[in-house]
Residue, then its C-alpha position, 0 to 999 in steps of 0.5 A: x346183529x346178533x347172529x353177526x355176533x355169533x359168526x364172529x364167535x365161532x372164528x374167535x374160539x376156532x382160532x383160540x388154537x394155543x398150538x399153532x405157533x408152536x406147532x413146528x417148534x414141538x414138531x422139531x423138539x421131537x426130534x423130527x426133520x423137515x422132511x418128516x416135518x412135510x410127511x405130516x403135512x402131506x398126511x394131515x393134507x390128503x386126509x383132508x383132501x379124502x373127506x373135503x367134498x363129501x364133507x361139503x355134500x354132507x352139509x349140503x345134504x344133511x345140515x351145516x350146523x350138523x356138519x359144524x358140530x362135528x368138525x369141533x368135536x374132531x378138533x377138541x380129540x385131536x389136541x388131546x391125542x396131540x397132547x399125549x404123542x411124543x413120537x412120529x406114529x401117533x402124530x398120525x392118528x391126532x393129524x387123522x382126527x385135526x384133518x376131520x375137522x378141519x374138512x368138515x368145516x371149511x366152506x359149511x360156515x362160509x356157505x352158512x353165512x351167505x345163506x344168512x345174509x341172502x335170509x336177510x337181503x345183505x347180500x350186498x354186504x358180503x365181502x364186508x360182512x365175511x372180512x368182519x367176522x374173518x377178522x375175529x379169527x384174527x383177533x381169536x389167533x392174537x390173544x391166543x398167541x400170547x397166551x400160548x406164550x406165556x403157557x410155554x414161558x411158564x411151563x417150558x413145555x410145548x404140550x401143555x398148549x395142545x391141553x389147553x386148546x381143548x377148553x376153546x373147542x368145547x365153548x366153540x361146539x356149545x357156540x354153534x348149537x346155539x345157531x338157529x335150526x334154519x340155517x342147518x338146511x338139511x335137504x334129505x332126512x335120511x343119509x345114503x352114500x349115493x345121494x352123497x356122491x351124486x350131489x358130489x359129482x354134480x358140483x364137481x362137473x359144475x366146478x370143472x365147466x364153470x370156467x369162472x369158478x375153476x379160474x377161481x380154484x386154480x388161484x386158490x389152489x396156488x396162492x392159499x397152498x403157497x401161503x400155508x407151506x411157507x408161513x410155517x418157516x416163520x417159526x424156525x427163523x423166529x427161533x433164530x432171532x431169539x436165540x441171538x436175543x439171549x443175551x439181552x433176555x434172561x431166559x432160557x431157550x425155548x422161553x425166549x423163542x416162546x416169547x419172540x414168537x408170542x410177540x410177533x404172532x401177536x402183531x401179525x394177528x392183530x393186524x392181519x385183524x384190521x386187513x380183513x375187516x378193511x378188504x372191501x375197502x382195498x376191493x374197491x380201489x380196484x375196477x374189478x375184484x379180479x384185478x384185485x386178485x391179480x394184483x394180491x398174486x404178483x405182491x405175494x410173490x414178491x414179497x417170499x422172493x424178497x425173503x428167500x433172498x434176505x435169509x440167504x443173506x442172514x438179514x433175517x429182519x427183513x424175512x420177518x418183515x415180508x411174511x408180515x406183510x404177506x399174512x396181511x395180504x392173504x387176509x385181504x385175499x380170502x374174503x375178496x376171493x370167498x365173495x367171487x365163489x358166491x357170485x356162481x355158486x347156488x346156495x344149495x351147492x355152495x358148501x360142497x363148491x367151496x369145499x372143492x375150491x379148499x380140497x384143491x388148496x389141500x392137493x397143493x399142500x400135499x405136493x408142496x409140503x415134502x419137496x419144500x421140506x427136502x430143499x429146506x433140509x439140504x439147501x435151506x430154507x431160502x431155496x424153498x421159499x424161492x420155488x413158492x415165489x416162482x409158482x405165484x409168478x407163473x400164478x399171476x402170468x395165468x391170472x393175467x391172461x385169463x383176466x384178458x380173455x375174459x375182458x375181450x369176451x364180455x366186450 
């Protein structure tokens, strides 16, 4: 239970991220469009695409726990360059940094957990132990939202929540050294870039012929990379909301969007909380976790349709409820999805596995990012969340034919 506890303490103090709901407020308030708006995501998503496997192997190779700490490290330079960037140029350089961070991590803690629960014969656990621990983040990204918040509210300043970012980062490192030695699994005690690209290529060539795990990855690839692109519009439209709240509140602009979208992020998180913890629960209902998955896919399409089309109309509510509902289900997507890598991965491969499946994620970001931006800045936002349900649709046709194919094959 305790190392339970200690998972569940990393998610928390990552998410413990004061600039995330505001991160494209502070973005426009530089005077920034959306297509550069896009050009930064593009940026922080092809970093993060560079160094995602060999980050993986590195973890592999020489220690998750390693791997952990350095990824926190990044984090906690890339708010204080954050902090102090009023322009598009040094963007780059705290993006630079977030994108270290954010490869170095992705798959190593997953990848640590299960070699925890396999230590400890739970494997059986999995989907509900990962949704267990992925629902502190969620609690972790609720209470920070509201602090970030009052932050903004009090100070009306969109940088201060960049400064105070860096205090939950640096209790996060002292948090993962605290994590027992064992579950650095260091393999090689010396570093050298062939032993890197070697372990990297082989998990690749098993990625790639593994026709189980590349389904996997093509759906990650799609629906993850739809959601990161399109939940960062839920700002704006907040904003929106708010100012025609104005009148009711008495406070100026930026405070009252601060605290509209204090409010609903809050909400979001807190019962994106309780979707993640029940995943298991929700896998259950279904024969197989693939039809859980297939079901996800169609649910998410219909739900950025339906808001595309609600902002078309300026019934702006009903956007915001959809986005809701779609934080919901990309909550009880990860940890049914997570649990399907595990099924074919071996522990020894499965940080560098799990990171490819998350450098797939980031390639469709990268694409996505400026050309939803460019339709966002010349048709509206409601044409580009209309091209993202469009790909979850023709996500879901493919899922479904995979799904049929394999069903003939194991009969």
């Amino acid at each position: 239970m305790k190392m339970i506890t200690r998972f569940s303490l990393y998610g928390f103090l990552k998410n413990f991220d004061f600039s995330k709901p505001f991160i494209i407020l502070f973005y426009l308030s530089l005077g920034l469009n959306y297509f550069k708006i896009g050009i930064l995501v593009a940026f922080l998503n092809i970093c993060i695409n560079i160094m995602e496997i060999p980050s993986g192997a590195f973890a592999d190779l020489y220690g998750r726990k390693t791997s952990m700490i350095i990824s926190l490290s990044s984090y906690f330079i890339a708010f204080a360059v954050f902090s102090i960037s009023n322009s598009l140029y040094p963007l780059f350089i705290a993006l630079f940094f977030y994108s270290i961070g954010e490869a170095f991590r992705t798959g190593t803690h997953k990848a640590i957990i299960f070699d925890w629960l396999k230590s400890n014969n739970r494997l059986f656990e999995k989907t509900k132990i990962y949704g267990y621990t992925r629902s502190w983040s969620n609690y972790g990204s609720a209470i920070s939202v509201l602090l970030a918040a009052l932050i903004v509210i009090l100070t009306n300043n969109f940088r201060l929540v960049f400064l105070f970012s860096m205090i939950p980062a640096l209790f996060g490192i002292w948090n993962m050294i605290c994590y027992p030695n064992y579950l650095d699994r260091r393999q090689q005690t010396t570093i050298t870039i062939s032993q890197i690209l070697k372990h990297t290529k082989d998990s690749i060539i098993k990625a790639v012929k593994h026709s189980d795990i590349k389904i996997l990855i093509i759906q990650n690839m799609s629906f993850e990379g739809c959601f990161d692109v399109s939940k960062d519009y839920l700002q704006p439209i907040l904003q929106t909301q708010a100012l025609m709240l104005t009148s009711y509140i008495a406070l100026p602009e930026k405070q009252n969007t601060a605290l509209v979208v204090g409010i609903v992020y809050f909400i979001l998180h807190m019962v994106s909380a309780a979707s993640s913890k029940n995943s298991y629960k929700f896998a259950s209902k279904f024969s197989t976790k693939r039809n859980a998955i297939i079901f996800l896919i169609f649910l998410g399409s219909l739900l950025v349709f339906v808001s595309s089309i609600s902002i078309f109309f300026k019934i702006f509510i009903i956007s915001i409820i959809c986005y809701s509902l779609y934080f919901l289900i990309q909550n009880l997507w990860v940890p049914i999805l997570v649990a399907q890598y595990d099924d074919f991965a071996n522990s020894s491969e499965q940080a560098t596995i799990l990171s490819i499946a998350s450098q797939a994620k980031t390639i469709g970001i990268a694409i996505l990012a400026p050309i939803t931006g460019l339709l966002a800045d010349n048709l509206g936002i409601q044409f580009s969340l209309l091209l993202l349900s469009i790909i979850l649709i023709i996500l879901g046709l493919y899922s479904t034919s995979k799904n049929k194919l394999h069903n003939v094959i194991t009969k």
